[in-house]
N, C-alpha and C positions, 0 to 999 in steps of 0.2 A: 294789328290791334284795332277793336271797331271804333268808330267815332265817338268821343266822348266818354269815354269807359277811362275810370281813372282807380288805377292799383291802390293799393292798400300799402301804405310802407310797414315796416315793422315797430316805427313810432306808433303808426295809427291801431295796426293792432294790440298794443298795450295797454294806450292808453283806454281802449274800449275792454279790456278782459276783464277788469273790475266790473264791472257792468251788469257782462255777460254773466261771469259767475253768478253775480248775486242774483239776478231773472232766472236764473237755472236755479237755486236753492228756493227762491220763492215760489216756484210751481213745482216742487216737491212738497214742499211744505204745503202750499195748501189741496194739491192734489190730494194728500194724505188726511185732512182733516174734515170734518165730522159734516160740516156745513155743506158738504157738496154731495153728500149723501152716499156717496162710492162704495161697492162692497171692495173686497180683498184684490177678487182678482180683477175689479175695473180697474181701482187705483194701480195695481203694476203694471196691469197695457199700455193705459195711460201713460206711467210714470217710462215703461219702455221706448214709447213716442217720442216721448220730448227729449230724454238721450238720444235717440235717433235724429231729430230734428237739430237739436243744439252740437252732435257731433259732426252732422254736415255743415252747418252753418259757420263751426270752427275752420273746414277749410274753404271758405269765400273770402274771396280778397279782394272783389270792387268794394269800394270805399261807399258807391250807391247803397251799390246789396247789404252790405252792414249796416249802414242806416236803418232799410228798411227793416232787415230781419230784427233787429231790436224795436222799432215802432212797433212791429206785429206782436214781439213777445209782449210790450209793457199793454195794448190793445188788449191779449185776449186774456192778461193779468188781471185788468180790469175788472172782465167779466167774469172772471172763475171767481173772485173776489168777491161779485154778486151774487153767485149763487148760482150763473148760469156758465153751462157747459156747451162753448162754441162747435157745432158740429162741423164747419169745415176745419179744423184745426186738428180734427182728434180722425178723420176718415180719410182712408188713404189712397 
């Protein structure tokens, strides 16, 4: 195991799944709405992304990387929130 890499128990995954869902519902929701200008078929790429992103993220279990991967979601919540659409977030 590498240095300082510390697992995730299945307490800490719990207690973060509320979380998760709810950052996951929130960028459907506003990936889907009017303010961010999206046609049909941006908003589903998009909206396929972040399934993609949030179903790998589901299997990460350093305790680091969950951190981060939720700072990054509530970050580029932020900005979708503004009106702006982060381009490393969304290019793959």
């Amino acid at each position: 195991m590498g240095r300082g890499l510390l697992w995730a128990t299945a307490e800490d995954l719990a207690r973060n799944k509320p979380r998760v869902l709810s950052l996951y519902r929130q960028y459907l929701r506003i990936l889907s709405s009017e303010k961010l200008g999206l046609g049909l078929a941006a908003q589903e790429t998009k909206k396929g992304y972040v399934r993609e992103l949030f179903s790998m993220g589901a299997e990460e279990r350093s305790v680091h990387n969950v951190r981060e991967l939720i700072d990054a979601a509530e970050y580029t919540l932020t900005l979708l929130r503004k009106g702006q659409i982060p381009r490393e977030s969304y290019n793959k």
